[in-house]
N, C-alpha and C positions, 0 to 999 in steps of 0.2 A: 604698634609697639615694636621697638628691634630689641632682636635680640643680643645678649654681649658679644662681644667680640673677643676675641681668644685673651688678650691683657686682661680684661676686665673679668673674665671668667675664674682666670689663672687669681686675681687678686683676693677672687669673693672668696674663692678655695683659701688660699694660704689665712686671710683672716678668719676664717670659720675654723681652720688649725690651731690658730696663735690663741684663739678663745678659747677652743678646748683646751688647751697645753694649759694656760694662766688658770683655766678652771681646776682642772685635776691639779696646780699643784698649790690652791691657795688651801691655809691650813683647816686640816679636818675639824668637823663639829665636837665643841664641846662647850656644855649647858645645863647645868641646873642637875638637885638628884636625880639617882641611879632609879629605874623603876624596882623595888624589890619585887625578888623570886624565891620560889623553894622545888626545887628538882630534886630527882630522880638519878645519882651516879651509876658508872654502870658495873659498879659494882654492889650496888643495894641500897648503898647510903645516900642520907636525905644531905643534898646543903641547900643552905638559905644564904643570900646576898648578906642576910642580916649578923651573922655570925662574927662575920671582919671587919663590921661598923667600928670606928672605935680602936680600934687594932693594927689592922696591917690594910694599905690600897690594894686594890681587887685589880688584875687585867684577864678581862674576859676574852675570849676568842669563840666565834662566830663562825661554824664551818659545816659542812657536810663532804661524807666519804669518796661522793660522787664530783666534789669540785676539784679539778686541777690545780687551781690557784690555790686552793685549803692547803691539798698534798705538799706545793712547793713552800708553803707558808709556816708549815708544823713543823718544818726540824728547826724551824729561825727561833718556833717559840720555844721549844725545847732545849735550844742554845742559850736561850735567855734566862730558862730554869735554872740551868748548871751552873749559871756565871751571877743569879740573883739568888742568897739567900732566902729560905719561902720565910722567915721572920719577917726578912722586909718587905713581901710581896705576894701574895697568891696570884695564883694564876689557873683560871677554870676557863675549860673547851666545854662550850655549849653548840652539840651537833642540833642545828636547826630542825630538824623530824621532818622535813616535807624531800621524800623521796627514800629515806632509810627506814632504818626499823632498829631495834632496839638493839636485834640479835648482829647486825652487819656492821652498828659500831662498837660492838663489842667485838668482833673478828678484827675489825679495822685497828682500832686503838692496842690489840693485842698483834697485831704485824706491826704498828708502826713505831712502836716501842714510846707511846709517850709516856711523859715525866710529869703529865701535869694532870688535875684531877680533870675527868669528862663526864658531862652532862650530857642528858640526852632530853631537849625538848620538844617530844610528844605534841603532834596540834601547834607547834610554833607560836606559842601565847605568848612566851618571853622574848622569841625573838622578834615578833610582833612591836612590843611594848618599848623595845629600843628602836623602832624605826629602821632595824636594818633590812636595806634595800637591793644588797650585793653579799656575797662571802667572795673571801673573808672578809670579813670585819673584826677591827680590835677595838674595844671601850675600855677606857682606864679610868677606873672608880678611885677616887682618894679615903681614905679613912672615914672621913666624915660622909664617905657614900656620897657625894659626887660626883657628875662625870667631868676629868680633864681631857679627856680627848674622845673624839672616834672618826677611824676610819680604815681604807683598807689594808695598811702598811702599819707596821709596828714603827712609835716613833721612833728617832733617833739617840733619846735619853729617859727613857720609861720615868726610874725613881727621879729626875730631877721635875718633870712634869708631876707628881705627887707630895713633894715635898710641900 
């Protein structure tokens, strides 16, 4: 058997790039209802997915204190609070539990000044039941509990994907 030869080497490389590259940017999954949850905020209060059924689309975020990408990800969402009326939109940070604790996203969310309600999922059941595989992760639930979107980037027109 020979082995390649440096062109040939060079081409498997660049297409094993071009696949990645087309993979991350073909559009995020979205599919069928939202799994419902009922959390633990951290400031005491219970939410349930079920609340905004009906009402206003949900965009979840999916993060822990410990991920870099979350840190560069939370001021985007929190820009998106300011600039989105919560009538038309909620928006809940569910800290996935595997690695924190109840007491460090509450430190955390209280240095980073968020704007938007946080969850804190304990045993990772909910973030489990979305499938998510990475943080961040964003899922954008429509009124009718939904999901239109998920994945690691916030899209480029949240309310128009919910309309």
């Amino acid at each position: 058997m020979k082995l390649k030869t440096g062109k040939n080497f060079v081409v498997s490389i660049l297409s094993a790039l071009l696949f990645t590259t087309l993979i991350s940017s073909l559009p995020a999954r979205a599919a069928g209802p939202a799994p419902g949850f009922t959390l633990q905020s951290i400031d005491g209060s219970t939410v349930s997915l079920s609340q905004f059924k009906g009402q206003k689309p949900v965009l979840l975020y999916f993060f822990a204190t410990w991920c870099h990408f979350c840190q560069a990800m939370g001021p985007k969402v929190s820009a998106l609070r300011k600039s989105t009326p919560e009538s038309q939109l909620a928006i809940v940070a569910i800290d996935v539990g595997s690695g924190d604790s109840l007491e460090k996203v509450k430190r955390y969310e209280k240095d980073s000044g968020a704007t938007y309600t946080v969850l804190y999922d304990q045993g990772s059941k909910v973030t489990r039941s979305y499938g998510v595989e990475g943080i961040p992760n964003i899922v954008l639930v429509d009124k009718n509990g939904d999901i239109k979107y998920q994945g690691s980037d916030l899209p480029p027109d949240v309310l128009s994907l919910v309309k």
